[in-house]
Biotite code that builds the C-alpha atoms (Angstrom):
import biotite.structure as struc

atoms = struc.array([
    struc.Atom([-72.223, -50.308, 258.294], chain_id="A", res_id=1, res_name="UNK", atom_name="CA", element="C"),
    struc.Atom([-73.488, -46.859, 259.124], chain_id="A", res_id=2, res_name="UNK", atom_name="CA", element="C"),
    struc.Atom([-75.784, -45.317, 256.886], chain_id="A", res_id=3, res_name="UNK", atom_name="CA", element="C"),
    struc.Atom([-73.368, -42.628, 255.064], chain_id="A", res_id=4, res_name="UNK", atom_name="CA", element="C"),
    struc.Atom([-71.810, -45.994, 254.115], chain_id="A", res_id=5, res_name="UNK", atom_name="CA", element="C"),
    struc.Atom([-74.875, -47.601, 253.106], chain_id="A", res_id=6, res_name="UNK", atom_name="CA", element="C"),
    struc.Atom([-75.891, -47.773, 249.605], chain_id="A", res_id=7, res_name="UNK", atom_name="CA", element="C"),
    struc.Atom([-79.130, -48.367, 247.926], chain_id="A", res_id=8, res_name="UNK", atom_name="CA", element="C"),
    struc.Atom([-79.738, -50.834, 244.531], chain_id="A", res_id=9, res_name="UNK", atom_name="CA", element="C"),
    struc.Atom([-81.913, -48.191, 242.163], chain_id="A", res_id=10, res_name="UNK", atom_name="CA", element="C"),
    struc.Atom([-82.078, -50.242, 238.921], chain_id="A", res_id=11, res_name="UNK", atom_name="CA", element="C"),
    struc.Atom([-79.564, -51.845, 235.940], chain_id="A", res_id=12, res_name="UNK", atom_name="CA", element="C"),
    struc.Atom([-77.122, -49.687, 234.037], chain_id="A", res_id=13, res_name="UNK", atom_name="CA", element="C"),
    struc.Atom([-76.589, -52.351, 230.982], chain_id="A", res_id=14, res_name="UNK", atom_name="CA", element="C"),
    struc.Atom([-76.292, -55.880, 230.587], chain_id="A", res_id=15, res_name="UNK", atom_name="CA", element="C"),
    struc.Atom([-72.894, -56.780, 229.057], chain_id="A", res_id=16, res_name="UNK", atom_name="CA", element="C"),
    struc.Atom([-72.887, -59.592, 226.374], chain_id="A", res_id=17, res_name="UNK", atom_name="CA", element="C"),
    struc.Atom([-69.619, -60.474, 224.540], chain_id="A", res_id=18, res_name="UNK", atom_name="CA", element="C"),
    struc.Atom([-69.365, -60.395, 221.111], chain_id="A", res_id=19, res_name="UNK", atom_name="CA", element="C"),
    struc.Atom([-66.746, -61.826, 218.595], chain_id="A", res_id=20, res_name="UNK", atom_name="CA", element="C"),
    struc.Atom([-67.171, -59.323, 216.034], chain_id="A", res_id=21, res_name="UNK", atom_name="CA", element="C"),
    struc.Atom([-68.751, -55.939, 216.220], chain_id="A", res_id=22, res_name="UNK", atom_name="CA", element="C"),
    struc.Atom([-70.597, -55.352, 213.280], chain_id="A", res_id=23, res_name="UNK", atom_name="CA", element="C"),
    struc.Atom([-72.328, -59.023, 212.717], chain_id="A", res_id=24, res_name="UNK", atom_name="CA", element="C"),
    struc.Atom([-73.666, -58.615, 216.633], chain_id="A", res_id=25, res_name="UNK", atom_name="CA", element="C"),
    struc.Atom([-75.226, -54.981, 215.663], chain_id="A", res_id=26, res_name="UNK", atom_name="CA", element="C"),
    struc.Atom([-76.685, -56.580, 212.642], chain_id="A", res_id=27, res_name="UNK", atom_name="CA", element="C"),
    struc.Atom([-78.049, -59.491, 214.386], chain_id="A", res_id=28, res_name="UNK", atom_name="CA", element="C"),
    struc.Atom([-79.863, -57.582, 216.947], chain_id="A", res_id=29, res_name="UNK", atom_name="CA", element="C"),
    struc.Atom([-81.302, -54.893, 214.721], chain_id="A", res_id=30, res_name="UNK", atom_name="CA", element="C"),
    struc.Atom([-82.930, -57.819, 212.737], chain_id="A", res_id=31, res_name="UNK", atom_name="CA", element="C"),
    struc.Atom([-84.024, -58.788, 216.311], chain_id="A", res_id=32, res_name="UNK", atom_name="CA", element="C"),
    struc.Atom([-85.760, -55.559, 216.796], chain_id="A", res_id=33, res_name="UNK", atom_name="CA", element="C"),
    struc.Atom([-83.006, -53.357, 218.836], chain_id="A", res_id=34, res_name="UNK", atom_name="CA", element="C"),
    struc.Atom([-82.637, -50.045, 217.819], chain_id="A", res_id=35, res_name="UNK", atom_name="CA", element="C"),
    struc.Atom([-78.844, -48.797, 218.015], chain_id="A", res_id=36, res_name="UNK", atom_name="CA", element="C"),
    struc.Atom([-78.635, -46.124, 220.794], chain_id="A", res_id=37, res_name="UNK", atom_name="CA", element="C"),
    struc.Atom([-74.472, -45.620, 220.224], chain_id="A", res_id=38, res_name="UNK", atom_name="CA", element="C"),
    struc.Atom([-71.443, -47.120, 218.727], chain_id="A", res_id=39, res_name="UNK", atom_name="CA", element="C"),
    struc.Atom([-68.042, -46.651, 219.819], chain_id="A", res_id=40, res_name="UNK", atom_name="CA", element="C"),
    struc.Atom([-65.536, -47.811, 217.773], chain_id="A", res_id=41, res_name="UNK", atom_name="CA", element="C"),
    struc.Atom([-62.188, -47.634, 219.541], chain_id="A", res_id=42, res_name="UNK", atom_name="CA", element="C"),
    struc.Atom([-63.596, -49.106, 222.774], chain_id="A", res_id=43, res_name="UNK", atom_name="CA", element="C"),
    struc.Atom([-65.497, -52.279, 220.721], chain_id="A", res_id=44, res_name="UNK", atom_name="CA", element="C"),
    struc.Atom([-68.478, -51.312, 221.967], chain_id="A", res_id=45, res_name="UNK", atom_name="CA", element="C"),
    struc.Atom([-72.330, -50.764, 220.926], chain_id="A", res_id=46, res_name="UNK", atom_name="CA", element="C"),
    struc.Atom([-75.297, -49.824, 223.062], chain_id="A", res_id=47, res_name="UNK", atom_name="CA", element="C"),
    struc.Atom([-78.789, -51.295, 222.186], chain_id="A", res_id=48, res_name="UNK", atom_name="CA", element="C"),
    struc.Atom([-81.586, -49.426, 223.213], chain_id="A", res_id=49, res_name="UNK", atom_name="CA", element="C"),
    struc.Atom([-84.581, -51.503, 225.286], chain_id="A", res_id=50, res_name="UNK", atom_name="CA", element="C"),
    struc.Atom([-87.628, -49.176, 225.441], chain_id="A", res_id=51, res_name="UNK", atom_name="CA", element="C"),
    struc.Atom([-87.512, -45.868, 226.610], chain_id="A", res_id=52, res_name="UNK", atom_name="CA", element="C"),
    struc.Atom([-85.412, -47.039, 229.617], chain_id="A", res_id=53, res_name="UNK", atom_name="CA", element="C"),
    struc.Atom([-81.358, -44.984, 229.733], chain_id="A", res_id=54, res_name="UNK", atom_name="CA", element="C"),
    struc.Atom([-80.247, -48.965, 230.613], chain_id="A", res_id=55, res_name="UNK", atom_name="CA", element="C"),
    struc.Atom([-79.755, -51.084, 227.614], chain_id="A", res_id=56, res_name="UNK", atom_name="CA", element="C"),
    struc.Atom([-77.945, -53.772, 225.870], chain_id="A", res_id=57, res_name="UNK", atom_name="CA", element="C"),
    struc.Atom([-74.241, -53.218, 225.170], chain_id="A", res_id=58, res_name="UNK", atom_name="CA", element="C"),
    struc.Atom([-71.986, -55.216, 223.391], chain_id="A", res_id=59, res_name="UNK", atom_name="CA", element="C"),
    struc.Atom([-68.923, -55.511, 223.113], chain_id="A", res_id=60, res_name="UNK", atom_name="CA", element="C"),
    struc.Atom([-65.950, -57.065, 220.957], chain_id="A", res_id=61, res_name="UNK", atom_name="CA", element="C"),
    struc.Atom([-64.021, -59.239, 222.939], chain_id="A", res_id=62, res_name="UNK", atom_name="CA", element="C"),
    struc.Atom([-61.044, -60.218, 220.701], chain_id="A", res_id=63, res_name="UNK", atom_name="CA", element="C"),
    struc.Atom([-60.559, -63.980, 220.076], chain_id="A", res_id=64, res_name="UNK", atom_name="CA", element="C"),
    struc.Atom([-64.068, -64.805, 220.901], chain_id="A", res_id=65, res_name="UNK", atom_name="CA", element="C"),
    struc.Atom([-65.682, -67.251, 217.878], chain_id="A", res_id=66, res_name="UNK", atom_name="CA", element="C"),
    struc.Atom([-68.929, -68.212, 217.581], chain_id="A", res_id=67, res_name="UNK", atom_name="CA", element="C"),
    struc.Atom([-70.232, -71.081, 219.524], chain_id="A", res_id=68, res_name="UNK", atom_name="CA", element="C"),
    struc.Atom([-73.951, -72.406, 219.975], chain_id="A", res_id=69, res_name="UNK", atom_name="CA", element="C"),
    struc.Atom([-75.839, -71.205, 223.712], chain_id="A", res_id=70, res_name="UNK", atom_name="CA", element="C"),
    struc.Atom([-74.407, -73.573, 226.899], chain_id="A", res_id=71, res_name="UNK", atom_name="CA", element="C"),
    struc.Atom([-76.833, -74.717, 229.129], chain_id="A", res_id=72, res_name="UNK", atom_name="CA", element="C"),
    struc.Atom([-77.078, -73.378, 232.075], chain_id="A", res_id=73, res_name="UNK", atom_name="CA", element="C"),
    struc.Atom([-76.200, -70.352, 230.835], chain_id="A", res_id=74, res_name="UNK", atom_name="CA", element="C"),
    struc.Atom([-77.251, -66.758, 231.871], chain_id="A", res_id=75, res_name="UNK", atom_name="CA", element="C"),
    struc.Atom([-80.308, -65.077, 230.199], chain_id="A", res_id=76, res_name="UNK", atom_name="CA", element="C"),
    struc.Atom([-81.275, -61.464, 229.636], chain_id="A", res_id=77, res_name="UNK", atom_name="CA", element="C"),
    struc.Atom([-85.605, -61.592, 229.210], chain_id="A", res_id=78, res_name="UNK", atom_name="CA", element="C"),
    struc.Atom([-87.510, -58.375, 227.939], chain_id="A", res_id=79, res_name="UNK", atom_name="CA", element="C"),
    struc.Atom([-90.877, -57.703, 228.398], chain_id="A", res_id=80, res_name="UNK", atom_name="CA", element="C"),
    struc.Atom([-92.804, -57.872, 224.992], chain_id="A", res_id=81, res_name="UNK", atom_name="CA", element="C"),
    struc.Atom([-96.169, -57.231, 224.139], chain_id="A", res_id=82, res_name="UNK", atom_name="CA", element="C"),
    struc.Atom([-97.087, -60.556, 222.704], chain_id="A", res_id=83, res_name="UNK", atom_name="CA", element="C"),
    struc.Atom([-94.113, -63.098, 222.908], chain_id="A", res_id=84, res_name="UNK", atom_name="CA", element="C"),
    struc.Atom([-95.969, -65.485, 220.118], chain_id="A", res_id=85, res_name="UNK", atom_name="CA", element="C"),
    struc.Atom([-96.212, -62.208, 217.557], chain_id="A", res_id=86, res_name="UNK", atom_name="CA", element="C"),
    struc.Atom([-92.222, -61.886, 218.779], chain_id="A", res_id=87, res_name="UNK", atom_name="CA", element="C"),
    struc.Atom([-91.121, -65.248, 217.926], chain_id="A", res_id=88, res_name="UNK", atom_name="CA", element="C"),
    struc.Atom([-92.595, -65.052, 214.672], chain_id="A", res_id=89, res_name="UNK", atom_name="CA", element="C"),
    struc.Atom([-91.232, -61.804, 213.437], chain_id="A", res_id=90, res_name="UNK", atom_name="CA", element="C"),
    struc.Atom([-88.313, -63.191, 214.553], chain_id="A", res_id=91, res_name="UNK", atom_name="CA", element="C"),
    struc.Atom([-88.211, -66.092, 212.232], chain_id="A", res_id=92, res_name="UNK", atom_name="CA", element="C"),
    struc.Atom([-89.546, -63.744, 209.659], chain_id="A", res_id=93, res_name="UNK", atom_name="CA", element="C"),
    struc.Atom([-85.887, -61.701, 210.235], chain_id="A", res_id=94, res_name="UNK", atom_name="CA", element="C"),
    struc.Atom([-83.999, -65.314, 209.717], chain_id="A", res_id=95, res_name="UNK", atom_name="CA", element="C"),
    struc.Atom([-83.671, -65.602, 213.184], chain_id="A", res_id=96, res_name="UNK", atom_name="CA", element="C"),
    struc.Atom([-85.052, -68.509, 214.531], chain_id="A", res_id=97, res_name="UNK", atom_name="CA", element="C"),
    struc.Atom([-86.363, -69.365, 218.247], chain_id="A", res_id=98, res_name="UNK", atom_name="CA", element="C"),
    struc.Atom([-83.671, -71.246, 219.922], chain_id="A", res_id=99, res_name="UNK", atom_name="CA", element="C"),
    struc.Atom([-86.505, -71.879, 222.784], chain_id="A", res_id=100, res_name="UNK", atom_name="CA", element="C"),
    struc.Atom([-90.306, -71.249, 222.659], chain_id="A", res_id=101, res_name="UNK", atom_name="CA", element="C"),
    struc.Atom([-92.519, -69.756, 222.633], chain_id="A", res_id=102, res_name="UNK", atom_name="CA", element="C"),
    struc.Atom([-93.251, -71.696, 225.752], chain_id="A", res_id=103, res_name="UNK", atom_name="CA", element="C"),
    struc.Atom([-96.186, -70.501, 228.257], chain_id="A", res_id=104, res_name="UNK", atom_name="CA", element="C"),
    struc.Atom([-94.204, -69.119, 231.780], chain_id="A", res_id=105, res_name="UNK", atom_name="CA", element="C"),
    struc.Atom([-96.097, -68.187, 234.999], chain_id="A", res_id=106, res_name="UNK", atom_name="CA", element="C"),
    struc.Atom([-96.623, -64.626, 233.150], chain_id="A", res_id=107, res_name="UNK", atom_name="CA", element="C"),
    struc.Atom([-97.324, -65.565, 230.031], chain_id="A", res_id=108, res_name="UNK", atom_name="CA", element="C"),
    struc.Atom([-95.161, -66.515, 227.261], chain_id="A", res_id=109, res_name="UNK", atom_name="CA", element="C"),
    struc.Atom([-91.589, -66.320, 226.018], chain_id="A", res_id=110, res_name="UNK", atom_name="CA", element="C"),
    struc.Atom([-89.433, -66.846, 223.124], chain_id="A", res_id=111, res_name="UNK", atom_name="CA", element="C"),
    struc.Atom([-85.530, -66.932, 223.719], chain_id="A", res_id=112, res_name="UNK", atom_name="CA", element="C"),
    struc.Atom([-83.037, -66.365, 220.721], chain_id="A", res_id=113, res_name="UNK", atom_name="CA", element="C"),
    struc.Atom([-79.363, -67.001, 220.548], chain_id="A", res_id=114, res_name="UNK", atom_name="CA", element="C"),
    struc.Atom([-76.886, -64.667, 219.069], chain_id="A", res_id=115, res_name="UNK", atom_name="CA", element="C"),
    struc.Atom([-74.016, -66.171, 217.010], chain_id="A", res_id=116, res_name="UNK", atom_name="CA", element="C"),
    struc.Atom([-71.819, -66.000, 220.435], chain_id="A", res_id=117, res_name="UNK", atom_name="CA", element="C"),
    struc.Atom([-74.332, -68.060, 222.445], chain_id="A", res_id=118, res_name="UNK", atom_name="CA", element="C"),
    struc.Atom([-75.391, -65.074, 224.350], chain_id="A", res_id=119, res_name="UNK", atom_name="CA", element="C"),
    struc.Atom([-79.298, -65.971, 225.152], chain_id="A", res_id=120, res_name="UNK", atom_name="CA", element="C"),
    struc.Atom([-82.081, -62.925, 224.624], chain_id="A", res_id=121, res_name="UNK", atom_name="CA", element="C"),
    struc.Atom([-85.719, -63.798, 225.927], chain_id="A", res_id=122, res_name="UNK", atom_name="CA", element="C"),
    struc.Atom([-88.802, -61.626, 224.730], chain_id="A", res_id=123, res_name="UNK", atom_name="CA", element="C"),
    struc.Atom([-91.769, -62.399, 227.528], chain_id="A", res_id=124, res_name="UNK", atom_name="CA", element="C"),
    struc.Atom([-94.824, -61.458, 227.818], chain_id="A", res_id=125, res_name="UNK", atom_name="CA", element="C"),
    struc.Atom([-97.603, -60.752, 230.392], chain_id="A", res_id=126, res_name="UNK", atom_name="CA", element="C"),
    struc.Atom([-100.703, -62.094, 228.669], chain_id="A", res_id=127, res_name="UNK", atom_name="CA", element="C"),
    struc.Atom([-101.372, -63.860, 232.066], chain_id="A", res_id=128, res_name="UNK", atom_name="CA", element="C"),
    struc.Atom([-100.456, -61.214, 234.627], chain_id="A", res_id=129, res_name="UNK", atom_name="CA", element="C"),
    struc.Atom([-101.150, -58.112, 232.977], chain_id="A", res_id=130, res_name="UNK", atom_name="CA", element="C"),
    struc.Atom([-101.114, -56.287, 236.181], chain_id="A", res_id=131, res_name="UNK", atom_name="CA", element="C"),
    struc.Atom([-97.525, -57.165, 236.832], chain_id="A", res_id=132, res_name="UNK", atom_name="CA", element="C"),
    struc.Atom([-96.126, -55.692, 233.310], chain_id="A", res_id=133, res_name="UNK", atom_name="CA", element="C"),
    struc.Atom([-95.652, -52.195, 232.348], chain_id="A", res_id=134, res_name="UNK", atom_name="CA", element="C"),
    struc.Atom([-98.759, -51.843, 230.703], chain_id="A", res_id=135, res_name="UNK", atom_name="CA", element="C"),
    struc.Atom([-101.266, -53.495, 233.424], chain_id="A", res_id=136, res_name="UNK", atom_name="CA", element="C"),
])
């Protein structure tokens, strides 16, 4: 491959999760703490904002699609929290409980979630490696 046909990995665009139903997955992750960047409505989708980052979450309505609990193995999406343990309990305080955790990780500690569609969400921590988070 020469190098006008290389190309170069600079960071994510979104993260993709199927949803059964449109509204229900915008309400679930707003009680999770997401802040709704953008809705459109003819293409089923929503985009969920994570930080000050242009990537986020976006779902979108996949027709047919019912509600089923998480499948292990299954894929995760983890975001970096302040404090995963303050996380998981606002969580619960939002009626959504921990489907995992919080459980201590090499960084510190995580808390994962399931949505109604078994899509898992992680919220980690760096508690343990503050120098490898974004604020060190």
């Amino acid at each position: 491959m020469s190098d006008e046909e290389s190309y170069e990995l600079l960071g994510f665009d979104n993260v993709l999760l199927p949803v059964g139903d449109l509204d229900e997955a915008v309400g679930f992750y707003e009680r999770a703490g997401f802040v709704l960047g953008f809705r459109l409505e003819e293409a089923g989708i929503a985009l969920l904002k994570v930080g000050g980052e242009t990537a986020g979450i976006l779902l979108r309505q996949e027709e047919g699609l019912g509600q089923r609990p998480p499948v292990w193995p299954a894929p995760r999406v983890w975001l970096e929290v302040t404090d995963a343990r303050v996380a998981a309990r606002r969580l619960g305080d939002a009626g959504i409980p921990p489907f995992d955790g919080p459980f201590s990780v090499a960084t510190g500690w995580t808390v994962e979630v399931a949505d109604p569609w078994g899509n898992v969400i992680g919220f980690t921590d760096y508690s343990k490696r503050p120098e490898l988070g974004r604020r060190p």
